[in-house]
C-alpha positions in Angstrom: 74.7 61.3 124.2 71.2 61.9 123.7 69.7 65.5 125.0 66.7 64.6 126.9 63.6 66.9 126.2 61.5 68.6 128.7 57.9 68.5 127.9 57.2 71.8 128.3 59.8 72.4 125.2 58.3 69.6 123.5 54.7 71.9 123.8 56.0 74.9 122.6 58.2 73.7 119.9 54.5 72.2 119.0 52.9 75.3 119.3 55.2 77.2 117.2 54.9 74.6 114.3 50.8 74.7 114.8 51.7 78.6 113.6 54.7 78.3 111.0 55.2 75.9 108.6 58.8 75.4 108.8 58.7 71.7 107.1 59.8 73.1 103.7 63.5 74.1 105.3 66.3 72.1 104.5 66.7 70.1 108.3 69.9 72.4 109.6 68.4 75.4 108.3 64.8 74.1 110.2 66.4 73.6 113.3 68.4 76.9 113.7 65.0 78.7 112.5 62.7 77.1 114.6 65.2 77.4 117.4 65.8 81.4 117.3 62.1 81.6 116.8 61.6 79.7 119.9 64.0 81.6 121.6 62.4 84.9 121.3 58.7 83.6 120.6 59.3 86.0 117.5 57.2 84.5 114.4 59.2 87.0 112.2 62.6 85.1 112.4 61.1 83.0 109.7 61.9 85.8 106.7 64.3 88.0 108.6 67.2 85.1 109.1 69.4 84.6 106.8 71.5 81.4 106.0 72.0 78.3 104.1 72.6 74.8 104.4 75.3 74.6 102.1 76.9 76.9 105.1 75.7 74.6 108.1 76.4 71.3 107.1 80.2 71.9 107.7 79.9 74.2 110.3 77.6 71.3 112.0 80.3 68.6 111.2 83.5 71.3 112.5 81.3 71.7 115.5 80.8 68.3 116.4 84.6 67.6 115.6 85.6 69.5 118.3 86.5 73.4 116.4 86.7 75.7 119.2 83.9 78.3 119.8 84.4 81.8 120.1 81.3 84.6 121.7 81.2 88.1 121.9 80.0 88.2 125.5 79.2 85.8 128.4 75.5 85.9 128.3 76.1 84.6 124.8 78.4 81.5 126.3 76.1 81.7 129.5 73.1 80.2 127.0 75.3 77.6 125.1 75.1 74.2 126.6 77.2 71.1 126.5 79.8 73.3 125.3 83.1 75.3 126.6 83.4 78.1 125.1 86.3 81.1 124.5 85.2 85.0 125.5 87.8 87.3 125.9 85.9 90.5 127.1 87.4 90.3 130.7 91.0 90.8 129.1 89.8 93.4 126.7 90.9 96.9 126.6 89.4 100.2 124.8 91.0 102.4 122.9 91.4 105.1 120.8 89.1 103.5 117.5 89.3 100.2 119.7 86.2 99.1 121.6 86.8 96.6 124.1 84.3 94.1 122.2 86.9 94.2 119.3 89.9 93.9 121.0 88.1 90.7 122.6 88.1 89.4 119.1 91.2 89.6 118.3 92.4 88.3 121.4 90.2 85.4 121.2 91.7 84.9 117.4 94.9 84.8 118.8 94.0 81.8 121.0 92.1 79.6 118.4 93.3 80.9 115.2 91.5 79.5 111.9 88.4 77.6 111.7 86.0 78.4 115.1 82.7 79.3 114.8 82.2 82.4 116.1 79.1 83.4 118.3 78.4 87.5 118.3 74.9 88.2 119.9 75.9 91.5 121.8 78.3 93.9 119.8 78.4 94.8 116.2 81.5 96.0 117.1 82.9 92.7 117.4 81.2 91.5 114.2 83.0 94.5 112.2 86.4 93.3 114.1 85.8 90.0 113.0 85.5 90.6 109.8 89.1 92.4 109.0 90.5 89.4 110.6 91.4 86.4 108.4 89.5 83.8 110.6 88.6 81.6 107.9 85.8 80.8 110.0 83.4 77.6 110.1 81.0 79.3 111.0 79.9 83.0 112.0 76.5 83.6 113.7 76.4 87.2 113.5 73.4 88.0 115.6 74.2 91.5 117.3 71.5 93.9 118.5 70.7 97.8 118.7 69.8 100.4 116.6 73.4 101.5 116.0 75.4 99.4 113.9 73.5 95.9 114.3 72.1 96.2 110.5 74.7 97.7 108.7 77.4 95.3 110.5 75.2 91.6 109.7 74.9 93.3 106.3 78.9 93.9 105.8 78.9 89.7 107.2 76.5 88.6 104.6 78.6 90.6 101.8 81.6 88.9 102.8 81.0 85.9 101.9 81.9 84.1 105.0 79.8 80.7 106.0 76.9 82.6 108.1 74.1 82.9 110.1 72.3 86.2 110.0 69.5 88.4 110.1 68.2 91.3 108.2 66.6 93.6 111.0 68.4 95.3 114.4 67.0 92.6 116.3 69.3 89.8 117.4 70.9 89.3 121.0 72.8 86.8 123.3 69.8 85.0 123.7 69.1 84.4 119.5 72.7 84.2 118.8 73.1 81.3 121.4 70.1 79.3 120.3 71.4 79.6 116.7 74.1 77.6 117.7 72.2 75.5 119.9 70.5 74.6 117.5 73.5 73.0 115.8 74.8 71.0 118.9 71.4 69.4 119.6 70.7 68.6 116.0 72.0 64.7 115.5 75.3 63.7 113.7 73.9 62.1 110.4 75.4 58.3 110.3 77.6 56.7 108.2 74.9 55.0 106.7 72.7 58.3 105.7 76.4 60.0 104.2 
């Protein structure tokens, strides 16, 4: 199914190209960029994401097979289209060491087990969760903001060595993290003939 474009998208994703170069990214990699960018119509996504194509080609191919995917929060799965999604907040519970963001993720592990991509654009508390789970992930876009813990917890997900889609900064959100993976539904399924 083709997405069809609304012009006014079609003139800003224009505009931002007039002002970034982006044509030197591998095409994945381009498309999540300019997407988070676009998103935020914040210029300095350009150098503070970090990812690689190696990492989203599968994660693009998982996704488009069908592997289930997993957000922090509903404002993350409210911005993801043409897609159901898994969130587990509402059954969440705090605890003593436990915040209700982490205890999401491991009940939403417990539902779709190995090989989701995983969507965190609210808590780094659910990015630290995730990451003492073995999730064997496709994919994680680890996109949490604040001043407490966002960094440090995108920095712990880059040292893991997990397929990912980062950033370096306490900037982030629902709004980034779902256009990351936006980016990845929209973006074509290569042929049979361009394999």
């Amino acid at each position: 199914m083709n997405r069809i474009v609304h012009p006014i998208e079609q003139e800003s994703f224009r505009r931002l190209r007039a002002r970034l170069d982006t044509s030197h990214f591998p095409p994945l990699t381009r498309a999540v960029v300019e997407r988070v960018i676009h998103s935020a119509a914040d210029l300095e996504y350009a150098s503070d994401l970090v990812l690689a194509e190696a990492d989203l080609v599968p994660a693009h191919a998982a996704l488009h097979a069908g592997a289930p995917v997993v957000v922090d929060v509903e404002m993350v799965a409210a911005g993801i289209t043409r897609r159901r999604t898994v969130c587990r907040l509402k059954d969440a519970r705090s605890g003593p060491g436990l915040t209700r963001s982490a205890h999401a993720v491991r009940l939403a592990y417990e539902e779709v087990g190995p090989g989701a991509l995983w969507v965190i654009g609210c808590a780094p508390t659910a990015l630290e969760e995730l990451l003492t789970l073995d999730a064997a992930p496709a994919l994680v876009i680890g996109l949490p903001v604040g001043f407490v813990g966002a960094a440090e917890s995108k920095a712990a997900l880059r040292a893991s060595g997990l397929p990912a889609v980062s950033n370096v900064s306490e900037k982030g959100g629902s709004a980034v993290a779902a256009a990351a993976l936006n980016a990845l539904l929209y973006h074509p399924i290569p042929s049979e003939e361009t394999l």
